[in-house]
MDTraj code that builds the backbone (N, CA, C; nanometers):
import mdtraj as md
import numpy as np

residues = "UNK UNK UNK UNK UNK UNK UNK UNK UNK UNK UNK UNK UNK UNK UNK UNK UNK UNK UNK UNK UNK UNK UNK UNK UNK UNK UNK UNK UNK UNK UNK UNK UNK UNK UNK UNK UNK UNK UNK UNK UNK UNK UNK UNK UNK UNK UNK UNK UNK UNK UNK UNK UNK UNK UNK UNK UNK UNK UNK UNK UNK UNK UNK UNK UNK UNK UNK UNK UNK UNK UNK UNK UNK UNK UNK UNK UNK UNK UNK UNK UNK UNK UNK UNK UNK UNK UNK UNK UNK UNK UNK UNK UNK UNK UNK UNK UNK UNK UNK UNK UNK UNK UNK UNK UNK UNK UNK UNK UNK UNK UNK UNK UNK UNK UNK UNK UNK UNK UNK UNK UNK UNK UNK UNK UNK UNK UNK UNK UNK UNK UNK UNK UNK UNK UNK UNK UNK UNK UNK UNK UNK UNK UNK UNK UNK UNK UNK UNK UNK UNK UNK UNK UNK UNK UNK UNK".split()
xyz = np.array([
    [12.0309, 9.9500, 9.5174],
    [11.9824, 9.9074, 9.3866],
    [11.8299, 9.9273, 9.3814],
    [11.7795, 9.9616, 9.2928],
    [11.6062, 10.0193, 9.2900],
    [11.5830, 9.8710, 9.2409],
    [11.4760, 9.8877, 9.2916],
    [11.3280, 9.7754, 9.2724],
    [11.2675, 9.8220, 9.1592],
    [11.2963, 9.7344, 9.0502],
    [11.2684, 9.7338, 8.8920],
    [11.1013, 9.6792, 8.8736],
    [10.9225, 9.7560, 8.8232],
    [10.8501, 9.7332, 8.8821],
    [10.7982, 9.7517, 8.6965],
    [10.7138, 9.6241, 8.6245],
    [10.6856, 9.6379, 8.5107],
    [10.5747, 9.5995, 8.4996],
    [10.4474, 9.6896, 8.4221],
    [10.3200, 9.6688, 8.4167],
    [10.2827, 9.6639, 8.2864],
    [10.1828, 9.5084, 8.2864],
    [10.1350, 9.4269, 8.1920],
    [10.0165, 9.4491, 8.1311],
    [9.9642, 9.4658, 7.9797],
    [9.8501, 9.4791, 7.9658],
    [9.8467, 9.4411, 7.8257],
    [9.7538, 9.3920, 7.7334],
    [9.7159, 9.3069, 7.6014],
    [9.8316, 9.3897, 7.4900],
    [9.8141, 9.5585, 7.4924],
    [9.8536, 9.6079, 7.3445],
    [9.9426, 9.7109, 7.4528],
    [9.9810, 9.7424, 7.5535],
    [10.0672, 9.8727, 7.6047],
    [10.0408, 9.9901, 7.5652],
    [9.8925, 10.0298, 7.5108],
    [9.8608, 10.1795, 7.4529],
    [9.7178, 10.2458, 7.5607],
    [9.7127, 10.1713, 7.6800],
    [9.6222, 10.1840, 7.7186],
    [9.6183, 10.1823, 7.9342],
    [9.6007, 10.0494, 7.9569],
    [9.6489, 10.0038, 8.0413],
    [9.7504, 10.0253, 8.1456],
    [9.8421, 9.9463, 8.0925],
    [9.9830, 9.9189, 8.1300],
    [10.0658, 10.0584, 8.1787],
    [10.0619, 10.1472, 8.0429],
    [10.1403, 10.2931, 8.0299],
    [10.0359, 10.3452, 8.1783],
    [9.9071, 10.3543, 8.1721],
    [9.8509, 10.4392, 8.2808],
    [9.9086, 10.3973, 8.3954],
    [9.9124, 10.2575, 8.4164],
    [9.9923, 10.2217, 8.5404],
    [10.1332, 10.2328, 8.5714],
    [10.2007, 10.2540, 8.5008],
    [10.3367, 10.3205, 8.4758],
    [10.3357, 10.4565, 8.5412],
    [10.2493, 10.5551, 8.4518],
    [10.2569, 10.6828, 8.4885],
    [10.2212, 10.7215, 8.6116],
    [10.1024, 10.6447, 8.6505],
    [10.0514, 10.6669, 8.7997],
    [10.1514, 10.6056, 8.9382],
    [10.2142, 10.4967, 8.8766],
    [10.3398, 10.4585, 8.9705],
    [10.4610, 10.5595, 8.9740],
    [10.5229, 10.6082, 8.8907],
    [10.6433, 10.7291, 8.9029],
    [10.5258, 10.8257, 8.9347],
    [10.4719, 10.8775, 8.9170],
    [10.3516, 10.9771, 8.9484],
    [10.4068, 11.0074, 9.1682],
    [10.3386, 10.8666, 9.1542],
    [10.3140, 10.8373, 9.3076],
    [10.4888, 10.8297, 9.4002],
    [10.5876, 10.7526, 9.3584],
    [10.7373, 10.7309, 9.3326],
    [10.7754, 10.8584, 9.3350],
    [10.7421, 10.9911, 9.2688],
    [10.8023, 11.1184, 9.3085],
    [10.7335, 11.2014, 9.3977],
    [10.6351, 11.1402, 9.4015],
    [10.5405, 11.2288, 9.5031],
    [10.6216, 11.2280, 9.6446],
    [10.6457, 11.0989, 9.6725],
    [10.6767, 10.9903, 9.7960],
    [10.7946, 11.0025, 9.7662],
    [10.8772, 11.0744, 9.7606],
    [11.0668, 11.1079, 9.6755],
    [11.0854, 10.9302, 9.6830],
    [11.0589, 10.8268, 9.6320],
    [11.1218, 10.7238, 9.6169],
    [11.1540, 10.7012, 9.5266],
    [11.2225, 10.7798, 9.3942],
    [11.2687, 10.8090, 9.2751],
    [11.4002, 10.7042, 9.3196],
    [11.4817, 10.7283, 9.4280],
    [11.6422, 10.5886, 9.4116],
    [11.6124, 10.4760, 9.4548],
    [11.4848, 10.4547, 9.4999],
    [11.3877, 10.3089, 9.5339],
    [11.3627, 10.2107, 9.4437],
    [11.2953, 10.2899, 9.3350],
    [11.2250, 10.2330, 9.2389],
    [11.2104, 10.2981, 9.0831],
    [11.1835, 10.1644, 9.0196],
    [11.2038, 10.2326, 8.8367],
    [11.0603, 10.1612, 8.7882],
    [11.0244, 10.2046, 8.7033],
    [10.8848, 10.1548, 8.6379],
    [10.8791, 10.1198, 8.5066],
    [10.8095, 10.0579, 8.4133],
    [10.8122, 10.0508, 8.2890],
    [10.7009, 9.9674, 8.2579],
    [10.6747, 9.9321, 8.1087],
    [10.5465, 9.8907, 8.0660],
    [10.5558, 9.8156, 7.9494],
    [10.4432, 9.7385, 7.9329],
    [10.4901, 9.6370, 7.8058],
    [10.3600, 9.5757, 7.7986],
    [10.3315, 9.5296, 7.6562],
    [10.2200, 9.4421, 7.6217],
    [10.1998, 9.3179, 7.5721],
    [10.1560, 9.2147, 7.6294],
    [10.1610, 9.1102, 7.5961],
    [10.1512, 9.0599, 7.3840],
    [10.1041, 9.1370, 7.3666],
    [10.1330, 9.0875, 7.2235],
    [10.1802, 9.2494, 7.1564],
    [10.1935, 9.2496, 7.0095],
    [10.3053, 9.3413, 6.9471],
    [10.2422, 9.4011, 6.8759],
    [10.1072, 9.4234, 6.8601],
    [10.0127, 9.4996, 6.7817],
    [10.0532, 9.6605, 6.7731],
    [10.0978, 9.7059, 6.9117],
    [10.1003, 9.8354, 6.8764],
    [10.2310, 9.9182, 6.9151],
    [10.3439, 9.7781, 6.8869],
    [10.4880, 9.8296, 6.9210],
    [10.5322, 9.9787, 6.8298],
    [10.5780, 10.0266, 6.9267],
    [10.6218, 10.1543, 6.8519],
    [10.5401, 10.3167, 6.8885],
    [10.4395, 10.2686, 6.9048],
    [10.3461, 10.3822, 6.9279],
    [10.3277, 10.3932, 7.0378],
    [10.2484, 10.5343, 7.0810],
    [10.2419, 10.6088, 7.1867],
    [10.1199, 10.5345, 7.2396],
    [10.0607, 10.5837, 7.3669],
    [9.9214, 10.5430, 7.4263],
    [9.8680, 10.6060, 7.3438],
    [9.7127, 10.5187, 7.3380],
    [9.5869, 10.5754, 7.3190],
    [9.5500, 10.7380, 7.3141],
    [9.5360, 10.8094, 7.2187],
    [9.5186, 10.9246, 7.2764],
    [9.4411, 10.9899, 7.3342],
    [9.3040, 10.8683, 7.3572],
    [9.1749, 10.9140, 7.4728],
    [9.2591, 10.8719, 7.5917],
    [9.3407, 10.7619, 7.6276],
    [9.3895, 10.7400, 7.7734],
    [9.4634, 10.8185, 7.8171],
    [9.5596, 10.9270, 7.6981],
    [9.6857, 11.0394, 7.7396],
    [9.5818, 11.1156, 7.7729],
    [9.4426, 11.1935, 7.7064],
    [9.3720, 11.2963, 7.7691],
    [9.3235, 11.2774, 7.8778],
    [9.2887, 11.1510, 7.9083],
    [9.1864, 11.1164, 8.0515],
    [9.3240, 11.1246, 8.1853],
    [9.4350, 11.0743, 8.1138],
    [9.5331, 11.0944, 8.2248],
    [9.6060, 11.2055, 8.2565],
    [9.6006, 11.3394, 8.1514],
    [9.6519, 11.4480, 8.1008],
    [9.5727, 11.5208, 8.2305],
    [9.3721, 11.4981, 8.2464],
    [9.3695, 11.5573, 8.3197],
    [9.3277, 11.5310, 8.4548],
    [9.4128, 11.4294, 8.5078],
    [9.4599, 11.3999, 8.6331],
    [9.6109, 11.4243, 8.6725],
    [9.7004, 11.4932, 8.5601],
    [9.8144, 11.5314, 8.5759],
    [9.9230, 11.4063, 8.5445],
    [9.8751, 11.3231, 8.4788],
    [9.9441, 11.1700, 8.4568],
    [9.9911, 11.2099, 8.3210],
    [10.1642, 11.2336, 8.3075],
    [10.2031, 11.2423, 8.1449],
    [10.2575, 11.0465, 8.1167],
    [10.1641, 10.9978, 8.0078],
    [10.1959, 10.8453, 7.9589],
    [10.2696, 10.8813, 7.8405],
    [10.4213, 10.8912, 7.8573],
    [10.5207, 10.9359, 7.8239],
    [10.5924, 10.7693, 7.7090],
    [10.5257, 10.6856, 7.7860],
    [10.6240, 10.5825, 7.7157],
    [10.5809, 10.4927, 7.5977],
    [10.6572, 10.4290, 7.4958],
    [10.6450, 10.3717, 7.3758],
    [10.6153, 10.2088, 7.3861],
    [10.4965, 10.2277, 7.3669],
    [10.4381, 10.0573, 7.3090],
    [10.5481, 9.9628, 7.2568],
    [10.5638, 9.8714, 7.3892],
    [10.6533, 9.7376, 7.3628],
    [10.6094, 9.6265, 7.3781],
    [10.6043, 9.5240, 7.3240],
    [10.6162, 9.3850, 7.3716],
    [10.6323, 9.3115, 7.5101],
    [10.6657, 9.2854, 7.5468],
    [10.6943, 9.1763, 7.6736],
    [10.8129, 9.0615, 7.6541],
    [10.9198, 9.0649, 7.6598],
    [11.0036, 8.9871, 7.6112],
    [11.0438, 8.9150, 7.7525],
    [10.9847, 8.7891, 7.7584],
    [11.0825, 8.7026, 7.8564],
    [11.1883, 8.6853, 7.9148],
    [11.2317, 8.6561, 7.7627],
    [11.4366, 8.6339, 7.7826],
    [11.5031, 8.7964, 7.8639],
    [11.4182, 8.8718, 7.8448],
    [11.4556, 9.0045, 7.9203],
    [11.4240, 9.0245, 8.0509],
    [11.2484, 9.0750, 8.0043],
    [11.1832, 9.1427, 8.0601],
    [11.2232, 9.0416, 8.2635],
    [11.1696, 8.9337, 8.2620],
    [11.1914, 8.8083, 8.3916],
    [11.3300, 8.8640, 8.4648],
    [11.4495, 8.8838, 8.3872],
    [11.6067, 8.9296, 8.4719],
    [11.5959, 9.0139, 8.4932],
    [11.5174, 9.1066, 8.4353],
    [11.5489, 9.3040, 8.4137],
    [11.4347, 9.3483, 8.5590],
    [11.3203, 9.2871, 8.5903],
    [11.1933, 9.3161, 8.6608],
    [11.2509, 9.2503, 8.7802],
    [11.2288, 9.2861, 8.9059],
    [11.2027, 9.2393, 9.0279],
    [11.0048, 9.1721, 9.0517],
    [10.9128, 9.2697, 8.9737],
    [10.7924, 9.2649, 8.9989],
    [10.7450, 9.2526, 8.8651],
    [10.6232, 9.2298, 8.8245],
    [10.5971, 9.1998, 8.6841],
    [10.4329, 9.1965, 8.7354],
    [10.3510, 9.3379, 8.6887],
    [10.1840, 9.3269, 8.7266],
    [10.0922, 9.2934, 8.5761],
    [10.0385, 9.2144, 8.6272],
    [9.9295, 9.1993, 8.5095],
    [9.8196, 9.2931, 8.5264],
    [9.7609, 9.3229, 8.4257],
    [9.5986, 9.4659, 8.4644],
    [9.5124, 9.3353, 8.4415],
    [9.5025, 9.2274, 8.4486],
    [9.4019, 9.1252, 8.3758],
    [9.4366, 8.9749, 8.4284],
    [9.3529, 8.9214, 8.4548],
    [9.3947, 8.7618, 8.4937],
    [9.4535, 8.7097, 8.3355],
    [9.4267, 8.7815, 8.2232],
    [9.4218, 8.7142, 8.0908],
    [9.5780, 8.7734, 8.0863],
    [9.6092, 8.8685, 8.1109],
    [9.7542, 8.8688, 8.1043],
    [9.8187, 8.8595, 8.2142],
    [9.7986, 8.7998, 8.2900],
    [9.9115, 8.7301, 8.3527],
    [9.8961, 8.5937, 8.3698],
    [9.7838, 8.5625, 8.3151],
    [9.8111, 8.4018, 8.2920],
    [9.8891, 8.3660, 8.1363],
    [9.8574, 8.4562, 8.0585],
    [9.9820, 8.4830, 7.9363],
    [10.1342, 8.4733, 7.9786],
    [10.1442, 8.5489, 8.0868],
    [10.2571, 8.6004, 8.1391],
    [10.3297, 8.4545, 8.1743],
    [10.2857, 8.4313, 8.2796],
    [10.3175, 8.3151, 8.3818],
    [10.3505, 8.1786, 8.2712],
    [10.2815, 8.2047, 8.1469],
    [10.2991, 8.1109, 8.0832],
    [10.4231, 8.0792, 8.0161],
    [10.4899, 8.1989, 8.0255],
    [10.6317, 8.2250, 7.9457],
    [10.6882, 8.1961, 8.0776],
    [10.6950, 8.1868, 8.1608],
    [10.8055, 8.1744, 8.2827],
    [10.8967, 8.0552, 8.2300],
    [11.0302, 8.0669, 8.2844],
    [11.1026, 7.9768, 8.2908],
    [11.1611, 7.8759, 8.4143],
    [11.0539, 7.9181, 8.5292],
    [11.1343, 7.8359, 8.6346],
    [11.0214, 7.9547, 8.7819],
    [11.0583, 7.8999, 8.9294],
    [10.9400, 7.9655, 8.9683],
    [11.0026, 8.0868, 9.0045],
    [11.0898, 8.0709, 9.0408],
    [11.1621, 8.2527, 9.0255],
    [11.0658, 8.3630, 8.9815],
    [11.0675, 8.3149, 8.8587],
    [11.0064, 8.3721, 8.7599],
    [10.8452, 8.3976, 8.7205],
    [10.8052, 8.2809, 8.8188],
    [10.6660, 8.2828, 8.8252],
    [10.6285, 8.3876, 8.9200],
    [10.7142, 8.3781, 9.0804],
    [10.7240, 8.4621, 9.1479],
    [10.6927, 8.5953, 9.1317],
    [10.7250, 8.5978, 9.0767],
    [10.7450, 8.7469, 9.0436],
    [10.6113, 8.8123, 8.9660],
    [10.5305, 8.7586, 8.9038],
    [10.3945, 8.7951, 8.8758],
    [10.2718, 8.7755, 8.9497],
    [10.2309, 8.8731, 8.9076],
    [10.0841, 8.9314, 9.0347],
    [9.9750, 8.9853, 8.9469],
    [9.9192, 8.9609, 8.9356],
    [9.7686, 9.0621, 8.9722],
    [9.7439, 9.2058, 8.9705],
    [9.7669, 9.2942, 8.9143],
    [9.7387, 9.4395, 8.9763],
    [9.6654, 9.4710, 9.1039],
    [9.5036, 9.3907, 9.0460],
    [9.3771, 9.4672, 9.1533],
    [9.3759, 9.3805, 9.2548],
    [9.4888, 9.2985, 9.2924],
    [9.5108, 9.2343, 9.4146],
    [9.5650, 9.3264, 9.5592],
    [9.6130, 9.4526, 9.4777],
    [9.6538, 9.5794, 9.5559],
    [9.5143, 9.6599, 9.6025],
    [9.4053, 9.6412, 9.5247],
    [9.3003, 9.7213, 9.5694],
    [9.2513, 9.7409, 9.6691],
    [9.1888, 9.8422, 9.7556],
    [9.1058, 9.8466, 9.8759],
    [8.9939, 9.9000, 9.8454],
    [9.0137, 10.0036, 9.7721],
    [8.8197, 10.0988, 9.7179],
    [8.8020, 9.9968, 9.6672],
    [8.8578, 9.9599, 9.5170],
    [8.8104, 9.9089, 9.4148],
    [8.8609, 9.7223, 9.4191],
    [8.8139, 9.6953, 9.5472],
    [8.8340, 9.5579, 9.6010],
    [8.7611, 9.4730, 9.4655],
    [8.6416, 9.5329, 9.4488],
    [8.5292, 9.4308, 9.3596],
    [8.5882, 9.4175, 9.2270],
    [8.6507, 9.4868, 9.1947],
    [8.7348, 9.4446, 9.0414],
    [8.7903, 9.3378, 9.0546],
    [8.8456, 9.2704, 8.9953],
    [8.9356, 9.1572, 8.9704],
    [9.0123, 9.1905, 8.8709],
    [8.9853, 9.2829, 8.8125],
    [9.0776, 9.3406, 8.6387],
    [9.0874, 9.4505, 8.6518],
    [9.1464, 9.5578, 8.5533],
    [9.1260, 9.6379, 8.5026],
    [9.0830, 9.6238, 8.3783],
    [8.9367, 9.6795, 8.3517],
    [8.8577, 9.6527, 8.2454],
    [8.9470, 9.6885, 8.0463],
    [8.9718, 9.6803, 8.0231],
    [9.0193, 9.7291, 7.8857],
    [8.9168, 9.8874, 7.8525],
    [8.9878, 9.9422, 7.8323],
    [8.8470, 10.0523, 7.8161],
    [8.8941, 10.0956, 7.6673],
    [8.9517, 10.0293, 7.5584],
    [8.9784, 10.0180, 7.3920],
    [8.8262, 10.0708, 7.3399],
    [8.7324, 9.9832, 7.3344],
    [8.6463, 9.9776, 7.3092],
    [8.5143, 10.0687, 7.3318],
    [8.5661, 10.1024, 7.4632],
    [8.3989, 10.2097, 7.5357],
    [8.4309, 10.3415, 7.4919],
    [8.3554, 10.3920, 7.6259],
    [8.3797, 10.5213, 7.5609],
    [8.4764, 10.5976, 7.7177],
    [8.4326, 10.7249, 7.7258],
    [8.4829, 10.7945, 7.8547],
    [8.4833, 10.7294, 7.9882],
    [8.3794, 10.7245, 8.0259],
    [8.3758, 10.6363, 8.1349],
    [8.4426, 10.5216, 8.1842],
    [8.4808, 10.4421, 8.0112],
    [8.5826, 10.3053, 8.0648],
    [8.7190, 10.3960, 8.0909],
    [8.7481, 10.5020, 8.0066],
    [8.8765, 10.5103, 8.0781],
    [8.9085, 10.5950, 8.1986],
    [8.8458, 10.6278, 8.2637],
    [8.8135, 10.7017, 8.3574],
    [8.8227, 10.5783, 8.5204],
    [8.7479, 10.5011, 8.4784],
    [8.7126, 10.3767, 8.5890],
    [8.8898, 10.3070, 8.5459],
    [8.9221, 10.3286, 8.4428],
    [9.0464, 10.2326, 8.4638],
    [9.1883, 10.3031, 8.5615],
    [9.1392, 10.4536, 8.5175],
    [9.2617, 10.5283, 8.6088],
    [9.1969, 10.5275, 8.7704],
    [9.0781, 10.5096, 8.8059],
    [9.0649, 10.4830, 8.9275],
    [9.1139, 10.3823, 8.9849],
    [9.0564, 10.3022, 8.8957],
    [9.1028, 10.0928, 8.9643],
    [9.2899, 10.1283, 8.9553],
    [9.3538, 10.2050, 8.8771],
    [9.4799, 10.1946, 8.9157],
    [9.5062, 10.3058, 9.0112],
    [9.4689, 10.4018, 9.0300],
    [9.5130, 10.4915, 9.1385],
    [9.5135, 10.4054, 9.2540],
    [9.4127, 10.3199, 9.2803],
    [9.3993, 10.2352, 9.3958],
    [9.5034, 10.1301, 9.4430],
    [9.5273, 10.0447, 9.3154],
    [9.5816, 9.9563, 9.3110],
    [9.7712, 10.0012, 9.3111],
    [9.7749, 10.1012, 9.2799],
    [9.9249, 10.1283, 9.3109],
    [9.9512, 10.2040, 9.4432],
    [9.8042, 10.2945, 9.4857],
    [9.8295, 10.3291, 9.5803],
    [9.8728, 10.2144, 9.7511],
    [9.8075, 10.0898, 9.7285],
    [9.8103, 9.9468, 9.7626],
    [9.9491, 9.8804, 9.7434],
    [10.0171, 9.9307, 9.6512],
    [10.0944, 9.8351, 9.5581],
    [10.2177, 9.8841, 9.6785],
    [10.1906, 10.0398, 9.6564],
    [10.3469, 10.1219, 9.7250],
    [10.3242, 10.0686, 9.9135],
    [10.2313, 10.0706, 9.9272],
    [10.2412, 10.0452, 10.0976],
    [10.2941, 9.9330, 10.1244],
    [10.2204, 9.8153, 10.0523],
    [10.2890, 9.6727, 10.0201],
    [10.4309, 9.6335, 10.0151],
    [10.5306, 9.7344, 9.9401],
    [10.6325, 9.6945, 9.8748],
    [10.7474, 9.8325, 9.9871],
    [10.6903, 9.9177, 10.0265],
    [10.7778, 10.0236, 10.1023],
    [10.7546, 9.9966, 10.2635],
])
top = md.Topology()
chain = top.add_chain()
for i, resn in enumerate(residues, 1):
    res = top.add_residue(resn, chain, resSeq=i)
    for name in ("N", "CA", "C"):
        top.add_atom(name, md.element.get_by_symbol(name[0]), res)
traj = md.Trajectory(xyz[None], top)
């Protein structure tokens, strides 16, 4: 049975999807494709339906990262049975997160992203890079290259 692995971030058009892509990215690299499944979701519903950011698809486009998947929500009553793992990119969303738990099972199961880090130890987040310009999203696919690269040694 694969290890079901879902990454958290405010709107899922940014964040979350990069860490998705960079996890199957890494998951086929490492043939652990019957290991593990990935997926992504955003703590609130602002931008259900839609694709990533289309500065975060180019910045990841050219690191070879396709962010293939559709802006969802975060649904509890689901998401908690369906996930083995559940990463926040932000202390702000996963203390969102944790807040919906129903029991510690469930608490269990949420983490931290940049708790995986080793380069990018000094983060504590992954910054939102909505707002900046190139550079934020650039530093955010680093802090996750790291942090999943961390994530897979951890968990394999």
């Amino acid at each position: 049975m694969k290890k079901r692995l879902l990454f958290v971030c405010m709107g899922n058009i940014c964040r979350s999807p990069s860490a998705e892509a960079v996890m199957n990215e890494y998951i086929e690299k490492y043939q652990l494709t019957d290991e593990f499944e990935c997926d992504s979701a955003g703590t609130g519903a602002w931008h259900t339906g839609d694709r990533a950011d289309g500065r975060m698809r180019k910045h990841a486009s050219l690191r070879n990262y396709n962010l293939t998947s559709i802006a969802r929500q975060f649904d509890a009553a689901s998401d908690f049975d369906e996930f083995d793992l559940i990463f926040g990119m932000d202390q702000q969303n996963t203390t969102d997160i944790k807040a919906l738990a129903r029991n510690k099972s469930d608490l269990d199961k949420v983490k931290l992203i940049t708790a995986y880090c080793t380069r990018y130890s000094n983060y504590s987040s992954v910054p939102d890079p909505y707002y900046g310009g190139d550079d934020g999203f650039e530093l955010v696919l680093d802090i996750i290259e790291d942090a999943c690269e961390g994530l897979l040694k951890d968990i394999t």
